[in-house]
C-alpha positions in Angstrom: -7.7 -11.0 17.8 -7.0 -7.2 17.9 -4.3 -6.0 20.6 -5.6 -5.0 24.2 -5.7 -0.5 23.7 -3.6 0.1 26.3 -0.5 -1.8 24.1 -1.6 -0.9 20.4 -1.7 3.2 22.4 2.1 1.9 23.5 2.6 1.2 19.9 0.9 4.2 18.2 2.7 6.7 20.8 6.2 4.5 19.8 5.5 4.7 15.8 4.6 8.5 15.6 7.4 9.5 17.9 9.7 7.4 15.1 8.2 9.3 12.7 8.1 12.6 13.7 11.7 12.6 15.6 13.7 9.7 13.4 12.2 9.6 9.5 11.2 13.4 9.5 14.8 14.2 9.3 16.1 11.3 7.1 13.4 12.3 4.6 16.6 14.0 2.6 19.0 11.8 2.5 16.5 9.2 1.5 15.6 11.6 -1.5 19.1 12.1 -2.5 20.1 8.2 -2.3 16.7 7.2 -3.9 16.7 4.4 -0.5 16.1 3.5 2.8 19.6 3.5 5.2 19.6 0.3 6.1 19.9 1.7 10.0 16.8 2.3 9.7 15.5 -0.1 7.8 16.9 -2.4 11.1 15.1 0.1 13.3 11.8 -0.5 12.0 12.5 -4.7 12.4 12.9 -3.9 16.0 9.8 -1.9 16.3 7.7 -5.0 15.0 6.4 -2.9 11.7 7.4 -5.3 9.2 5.0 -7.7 11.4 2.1 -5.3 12.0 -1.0 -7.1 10.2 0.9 -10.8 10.8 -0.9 -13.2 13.2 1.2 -13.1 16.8 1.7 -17.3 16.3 3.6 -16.7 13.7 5.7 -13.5 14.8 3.5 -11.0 13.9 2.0 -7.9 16.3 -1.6 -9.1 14.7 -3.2 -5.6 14.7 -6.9 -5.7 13.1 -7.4 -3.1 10.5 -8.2 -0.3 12.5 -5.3 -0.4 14.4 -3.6 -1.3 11.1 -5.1 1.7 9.7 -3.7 4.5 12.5 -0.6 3.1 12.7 -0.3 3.5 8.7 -1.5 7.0 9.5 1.0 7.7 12.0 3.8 6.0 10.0 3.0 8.4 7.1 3.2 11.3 8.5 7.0 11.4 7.3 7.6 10.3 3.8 5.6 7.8 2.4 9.0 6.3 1.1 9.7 4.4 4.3 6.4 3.1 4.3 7.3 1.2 1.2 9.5 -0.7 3.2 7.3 -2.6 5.4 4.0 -2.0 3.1 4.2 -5.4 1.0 5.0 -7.3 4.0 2.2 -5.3 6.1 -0.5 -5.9 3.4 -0.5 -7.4 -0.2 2.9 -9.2 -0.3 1.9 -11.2 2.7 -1.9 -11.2 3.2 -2.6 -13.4 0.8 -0.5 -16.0 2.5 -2.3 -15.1 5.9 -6.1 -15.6 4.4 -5.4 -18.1 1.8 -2.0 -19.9 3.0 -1.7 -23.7 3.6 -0.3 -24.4 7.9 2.7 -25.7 6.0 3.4 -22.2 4.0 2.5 -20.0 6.9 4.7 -21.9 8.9 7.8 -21.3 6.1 7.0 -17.6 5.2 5.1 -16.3 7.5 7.7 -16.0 10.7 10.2 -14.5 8.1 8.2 -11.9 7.2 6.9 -10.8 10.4 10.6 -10.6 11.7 11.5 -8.1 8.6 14.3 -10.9 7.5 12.3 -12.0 4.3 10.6 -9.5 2.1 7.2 -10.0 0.1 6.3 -8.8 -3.2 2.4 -9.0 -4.6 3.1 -9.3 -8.8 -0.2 -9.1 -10.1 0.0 -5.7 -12.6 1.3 -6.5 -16.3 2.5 -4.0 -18.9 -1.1 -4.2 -20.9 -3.3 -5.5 -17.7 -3.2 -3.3 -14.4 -6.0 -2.1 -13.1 -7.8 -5.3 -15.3 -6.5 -7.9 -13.4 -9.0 -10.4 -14.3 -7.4 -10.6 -18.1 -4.0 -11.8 -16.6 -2.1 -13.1 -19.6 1.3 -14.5 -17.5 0.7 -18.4 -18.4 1.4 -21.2 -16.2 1.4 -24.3 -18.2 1.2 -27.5 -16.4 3.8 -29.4 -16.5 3.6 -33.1 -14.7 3.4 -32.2 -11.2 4.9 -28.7 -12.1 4.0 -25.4 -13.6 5.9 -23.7 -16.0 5.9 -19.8 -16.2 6.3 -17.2 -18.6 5.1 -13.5 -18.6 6.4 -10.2 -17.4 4.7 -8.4 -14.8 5.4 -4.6 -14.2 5.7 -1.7 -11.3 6.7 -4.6 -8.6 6.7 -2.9 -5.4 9.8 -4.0 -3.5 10.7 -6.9 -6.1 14.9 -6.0 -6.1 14.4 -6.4 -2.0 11.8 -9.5 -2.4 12.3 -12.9 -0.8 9.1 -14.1 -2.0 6.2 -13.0 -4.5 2.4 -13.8 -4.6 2.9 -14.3 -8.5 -0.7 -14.6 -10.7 -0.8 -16.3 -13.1 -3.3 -17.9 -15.9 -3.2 -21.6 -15.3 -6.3 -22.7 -17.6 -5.6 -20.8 -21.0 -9.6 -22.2 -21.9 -11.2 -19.9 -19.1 -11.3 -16.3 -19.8 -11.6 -13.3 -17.4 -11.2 -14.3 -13.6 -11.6 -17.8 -13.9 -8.0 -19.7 -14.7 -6.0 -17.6 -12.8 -4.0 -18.7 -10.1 -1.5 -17.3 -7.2 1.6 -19.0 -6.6 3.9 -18.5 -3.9 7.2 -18.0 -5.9 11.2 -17.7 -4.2 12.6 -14.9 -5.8 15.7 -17.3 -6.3 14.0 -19.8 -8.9 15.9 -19.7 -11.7 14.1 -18.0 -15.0 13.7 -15.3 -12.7 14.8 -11.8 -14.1 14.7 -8.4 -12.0 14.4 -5.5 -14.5 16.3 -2.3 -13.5 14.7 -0.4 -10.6 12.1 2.4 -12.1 12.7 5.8 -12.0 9.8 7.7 -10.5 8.6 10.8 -10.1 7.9 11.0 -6.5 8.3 8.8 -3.5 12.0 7.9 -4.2 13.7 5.5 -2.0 10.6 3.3 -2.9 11.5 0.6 -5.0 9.5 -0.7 -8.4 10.8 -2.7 -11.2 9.8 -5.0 -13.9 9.9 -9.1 -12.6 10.4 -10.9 -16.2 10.0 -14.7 -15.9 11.6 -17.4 -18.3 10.1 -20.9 -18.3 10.5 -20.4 -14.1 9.2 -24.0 -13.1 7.7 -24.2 -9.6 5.8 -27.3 -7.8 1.8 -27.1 -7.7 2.5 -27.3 -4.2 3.3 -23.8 -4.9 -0.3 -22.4 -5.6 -1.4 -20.2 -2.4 -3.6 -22.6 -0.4 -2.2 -25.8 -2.2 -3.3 -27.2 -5.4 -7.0 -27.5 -4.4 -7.1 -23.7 -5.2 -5.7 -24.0 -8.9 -8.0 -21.0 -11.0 -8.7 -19.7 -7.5 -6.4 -16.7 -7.7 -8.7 -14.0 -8.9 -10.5 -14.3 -6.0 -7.4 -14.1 -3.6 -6.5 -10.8 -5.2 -9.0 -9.3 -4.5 -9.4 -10.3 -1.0 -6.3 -8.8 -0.6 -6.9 -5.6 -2.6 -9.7 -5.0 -0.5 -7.8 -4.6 3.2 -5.0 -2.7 0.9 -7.2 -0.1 0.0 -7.8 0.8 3.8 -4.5 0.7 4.0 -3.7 3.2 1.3 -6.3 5.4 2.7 -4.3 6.1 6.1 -1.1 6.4 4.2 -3.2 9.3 2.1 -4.7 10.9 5.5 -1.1 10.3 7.5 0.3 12.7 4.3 -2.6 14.9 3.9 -2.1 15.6 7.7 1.3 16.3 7.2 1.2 18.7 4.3 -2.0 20.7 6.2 0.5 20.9 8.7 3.2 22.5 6.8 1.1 25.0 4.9 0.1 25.8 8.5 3.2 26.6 10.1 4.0 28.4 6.9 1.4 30.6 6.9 1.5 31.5 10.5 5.2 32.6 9.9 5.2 34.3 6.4 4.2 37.8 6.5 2.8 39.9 4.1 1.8 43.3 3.8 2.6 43.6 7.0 1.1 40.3 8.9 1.2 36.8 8.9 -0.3 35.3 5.9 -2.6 33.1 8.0 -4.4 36.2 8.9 -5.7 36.4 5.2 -8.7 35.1 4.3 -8.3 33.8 1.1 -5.2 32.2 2.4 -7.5 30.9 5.7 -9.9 29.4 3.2 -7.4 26.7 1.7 -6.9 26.0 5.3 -10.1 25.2 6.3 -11.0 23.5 2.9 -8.1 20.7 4.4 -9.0 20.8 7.7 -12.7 19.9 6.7 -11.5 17.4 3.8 -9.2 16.0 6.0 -11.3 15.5 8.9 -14.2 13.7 6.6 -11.4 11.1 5.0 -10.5 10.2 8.5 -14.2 9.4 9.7 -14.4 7.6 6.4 -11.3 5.4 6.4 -11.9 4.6 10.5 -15.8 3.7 9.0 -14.2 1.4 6.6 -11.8 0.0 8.6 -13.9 -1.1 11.1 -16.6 -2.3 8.8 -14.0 -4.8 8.0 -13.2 -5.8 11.3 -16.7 -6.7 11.8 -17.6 -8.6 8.2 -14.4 -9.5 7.2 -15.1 -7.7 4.2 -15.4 -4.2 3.2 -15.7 -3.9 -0.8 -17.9 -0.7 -0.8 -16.6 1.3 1.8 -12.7 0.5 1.2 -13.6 1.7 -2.4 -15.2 4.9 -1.2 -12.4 5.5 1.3 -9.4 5.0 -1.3 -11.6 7.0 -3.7 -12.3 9.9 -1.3 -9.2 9.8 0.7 -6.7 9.7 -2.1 -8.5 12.5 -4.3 -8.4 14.5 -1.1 -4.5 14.1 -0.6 -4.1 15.5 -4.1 -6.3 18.4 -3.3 -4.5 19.3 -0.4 -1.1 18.6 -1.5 -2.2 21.4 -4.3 -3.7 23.8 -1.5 -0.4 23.6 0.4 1.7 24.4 -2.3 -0.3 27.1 -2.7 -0.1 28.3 0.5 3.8 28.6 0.4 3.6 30.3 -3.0 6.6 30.4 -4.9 8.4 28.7 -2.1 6.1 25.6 -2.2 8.1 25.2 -5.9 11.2 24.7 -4.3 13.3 21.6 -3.2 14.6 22.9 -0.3 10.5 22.8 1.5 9.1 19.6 2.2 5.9 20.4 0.7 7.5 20.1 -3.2 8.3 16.6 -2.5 5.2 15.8 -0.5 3.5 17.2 -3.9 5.0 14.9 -5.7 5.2 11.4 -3.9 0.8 12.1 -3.1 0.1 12.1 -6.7 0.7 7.7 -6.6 -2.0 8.2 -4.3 -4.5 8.2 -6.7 -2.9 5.3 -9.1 -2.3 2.8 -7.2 -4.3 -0.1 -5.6 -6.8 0.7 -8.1 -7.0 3.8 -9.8 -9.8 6.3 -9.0 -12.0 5.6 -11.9 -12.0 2.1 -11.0 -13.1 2.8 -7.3 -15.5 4.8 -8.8 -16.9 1.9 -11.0 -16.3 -0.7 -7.9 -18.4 2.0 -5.9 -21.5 2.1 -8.5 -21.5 -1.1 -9.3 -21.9 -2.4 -5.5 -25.1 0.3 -4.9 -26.3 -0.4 -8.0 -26.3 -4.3 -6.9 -27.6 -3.3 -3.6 -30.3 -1.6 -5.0 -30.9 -4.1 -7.3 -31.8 -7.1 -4.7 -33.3 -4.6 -2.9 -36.3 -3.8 -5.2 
């Protein structure tokens, strides 16, 4: 059930004024510590946003996508950094214990997470599988009534903060591709656990992403998101949950692309040259519009997607098109605003070097673009297909 409008417009005003008034001018000292303070880490517990996409039984402010998706937006209009914080537990560190989860594992992880006191991580990407999830090769050998784990899974958003992973793993060596994997919900405590050293990145610092290596970790088969009945199930949980994630990396790439239109904005309409401001140039007016319009068409599309999934539950096609488009878009006008500033835009000291750099992920993660683009063709050419 989506919030009444008149609250979730309570809750858009109250995230965009944090934004725009609180992160904006922490965006520095979260560069230069490569973290979140932890005041405002606190902050954003008591604004509910660790809870946003949680159901409200269990904590949670239970937002459907689209109001999932302009919050996001909002929220990312300052550094996409603090995002980070609260994205795992918004969307794939946590979802798949809100679709998939047994009462008895909602009931243990679920009020946790809302509240911002436990912290998800989703470890599905390996060193030589990323983007090819379905050739998983992190075993899971059963073991009695157990499983026993080994593998190393790589670029674990959040996994030095996390509580709790949605681990995939294969659990039937026999079957190859999708079928025998499986997703366990794993305590980051279990022994055999190891946290690699955090990465270093270049862009988005104060996110955090690190190798999780695992060491004959032994966990219950009670373990397996949605109990043992969904052993070799895990494939399809993972992509459940990649699906409402890539809506929700398309307002994090619109909430930034708004952002960095608006900078080259202001710039322009303050830099003069030869004797006016710079916005008066046409050349220079062109990269303006060339956002505006892009920007404008990734909004209709993710707000299309979002609510195509409100309504089926389901939006393969259109979140693929959305991350696709909206991401790509990001990246061009990330390049147009630098452009705009000139040789300032190569400078630390203006937002829009750093904004440069922390939109290029955009485009990686989630799904690269090429395999949007191959999710995208092969769902029309299927459409077309049964419709002949």
């Amino acid at each position: 059930m989506a919030m009444d409008d008149d609250s979730f417009q309570q809750v858009l005003d109250t995230v965009s004024r944090f934004a725009r008034e609180r992160l904006i001018p922490a965006e520095a000292e979260v560069e230069a510590l490569d973290d979140i303070p932890a005041g405002i880490v606190q902050e954003m517990r008591d604004l509910g946003l660790f809870g946003l996409s949680i159901p409200e039984a269990y904590g949670g402010l239970e937002l459907n996508v689209l109001q999932e998706s302009q919050v996001v937006e909002a929220l990312c209009y300052a550094s996409m950094s603090f995002r980070s914080m609260i994205g795992t537990n918004v969307g794939i560190g946590a979802q798949g214990i809100v679709m998939e989860g047994t009462e008895a594992q909602k009931q243990q992880y679920l009020p946790g997470l809302a509240s911002g006191e436990l912290i998800a991580s989703f470890a599905l990407t390996e060193p030589d599988n990323g983007s090819d999830a379905s050739h998983i090769r992190t075993s899971a050998r059963r073991d009695g009534d157990d499983f026993v784990i080994n593998g190393t899974k790589r670029y674990i958003t959040n996994a030095v903060r996390a509580n709790v992973f949605t681990l995939f793993a294969r659990t039937n060596p026999d079957e190859k591709g999708a079928s025998g994997v499986s997703a366990f919900l794993l305590p980051a405590d279990t022994p055999g656990i190891h946290i690699a050293t955090p990465d270093k990145k270049m862009g988005q610092k104060g996110t955090k992403t690190s190798d999780v290596i695992l060491e004959d970790v032994r966990i219950p088969a009670e373990f397996i998101v949605g109990g043992p009945q969904n052993e070799g199930r895990g494939f399809r949980t993972a992509m459940k949950v990649l699906d409402r994630g890539r809506v929700h990396v398309s307002s994090m790439a619109v909430g930034t692309a708004q952002r960095m239109l608006d900078e080259a904005l202001h710039y322009a309409m303050d830099r003069k040259q030869f004797g006016v401001p710079i916005c008066e140039h046409q050349l220079v007016q062109a990269l303006l519009a060339d956002s505006q319009a892009e920007l404008a068409a990734g909004r209709a599309l993710v707000r299309d997607a979002a609510r195509t999934y409100d309504a089926k539950g389901a939006a393969a096609l259109e979140a693929s098109c959305a991350k696709y488009f909206c991401t790509e878009m990001a990246g061009r006008v990330a390049d147009r605003a630098v452009q705009v500033h000139g040789g300032a835009g190569y400078m630390a000291e203006y937002a829009i070097e750093r904004l440069y750099r922390d939109a290029r992920l955009l485009r990686i993660y989630e799904g690269t673009s090429q395999i949007q683009q191959i999710i995208i063709a092969r769902n029309i050419v299927k459409a077309a297909a049964a419709g002949a």
